[in-house]
C-alpha positions as CSV (number, residue, x, y, z in Angstrom):
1,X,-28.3,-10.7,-4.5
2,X,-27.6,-11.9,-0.6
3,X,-26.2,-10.0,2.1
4,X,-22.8,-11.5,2.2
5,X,-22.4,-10.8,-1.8
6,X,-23.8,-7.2,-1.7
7,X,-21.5,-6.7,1.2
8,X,-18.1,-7.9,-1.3
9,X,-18.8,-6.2,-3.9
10,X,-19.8,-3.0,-2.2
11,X,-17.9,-2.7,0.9
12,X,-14.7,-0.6,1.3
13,X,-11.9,0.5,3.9
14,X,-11.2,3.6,5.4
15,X,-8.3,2.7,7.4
16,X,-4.9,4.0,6.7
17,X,-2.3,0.9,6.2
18,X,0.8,1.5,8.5
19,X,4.0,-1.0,9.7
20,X,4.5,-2.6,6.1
21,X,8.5,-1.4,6.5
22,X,9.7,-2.8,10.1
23,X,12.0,-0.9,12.1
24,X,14.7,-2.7,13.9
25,X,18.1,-4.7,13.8
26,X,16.4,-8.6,13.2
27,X,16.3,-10.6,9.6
28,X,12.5,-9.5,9.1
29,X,13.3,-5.9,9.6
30,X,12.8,-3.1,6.4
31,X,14.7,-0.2,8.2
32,X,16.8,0.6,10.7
33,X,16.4,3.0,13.6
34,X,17.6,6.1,11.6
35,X,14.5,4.8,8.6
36,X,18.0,3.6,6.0
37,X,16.8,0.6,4.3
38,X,18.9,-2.2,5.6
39,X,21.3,-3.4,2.1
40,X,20.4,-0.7,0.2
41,X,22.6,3.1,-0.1
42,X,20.7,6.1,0.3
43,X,17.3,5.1,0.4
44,X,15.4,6.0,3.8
45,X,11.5,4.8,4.0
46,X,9.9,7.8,5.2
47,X,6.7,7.4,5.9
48,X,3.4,5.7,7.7
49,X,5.0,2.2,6.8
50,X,7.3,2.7,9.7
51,X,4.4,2.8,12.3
52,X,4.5,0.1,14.4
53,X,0.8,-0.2,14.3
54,X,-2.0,2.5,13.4
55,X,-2.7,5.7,15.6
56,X,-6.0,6.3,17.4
57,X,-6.1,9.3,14.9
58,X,-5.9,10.3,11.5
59,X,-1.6,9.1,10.9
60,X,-0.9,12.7,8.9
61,X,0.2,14.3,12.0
62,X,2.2,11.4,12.7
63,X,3.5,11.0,9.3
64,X,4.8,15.2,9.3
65,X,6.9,14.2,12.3
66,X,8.6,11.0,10.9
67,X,9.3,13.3,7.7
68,X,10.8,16.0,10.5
69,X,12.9,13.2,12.3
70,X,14.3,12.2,8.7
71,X,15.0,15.7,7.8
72,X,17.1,16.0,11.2
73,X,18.9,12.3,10.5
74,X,19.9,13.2,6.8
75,X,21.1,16.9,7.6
76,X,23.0,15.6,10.4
C-alpha cells in the first residue's frame, strides 16, 4: 500500500463541525438572531451549527452558553 492510500483509509478528523445553520436576515441564512429557524414555527437550532466559524478551544463551553442565551429568548 502507498502513502497517499494508507493515509485515506486510515486518517480521521478531530475537529468539531460548527456554522452549518447561518445566522442572519439574507436568503442563505438557517436562523435568525434569536436561533428561530426562518419558515418554520417553534423550532430554534440550538447548538454549535450557529458558530460562525470554530473556536480556538474545545466549542462545549461555547455550545453551554448558546443553550443559556436560548433558554433566556424562549422564557422571555
Amino acid at each position: 500500500m502507498d502513502l497517499p492510500e494508507f493515509v485515506r483509509s486510515h486518517a480521521t478528523t478531530v475537529y468539531h463541525p460548527v456554522g452549518t445553520c447561518k445566522m442572519g436576515d439574507d436568503r442563505s441564512a438557517v436562523v435568525d438572531k434569536e436561533l428561530r429557524v426562518h419558515s418554520i414555527d417553534a423550532l430554534r437550532v440550538v447548538d454549535a451549527s450557529v458558530m460562525p466559524r470554530i473556536v480556538g478551544a474545545n466549542t462545549n463551553a461555547p455550545t453551554i452558553a448558546i443553550a443559556e442565551r436560548a433558554t433566556d429568548l424562549i422564557l422571555n
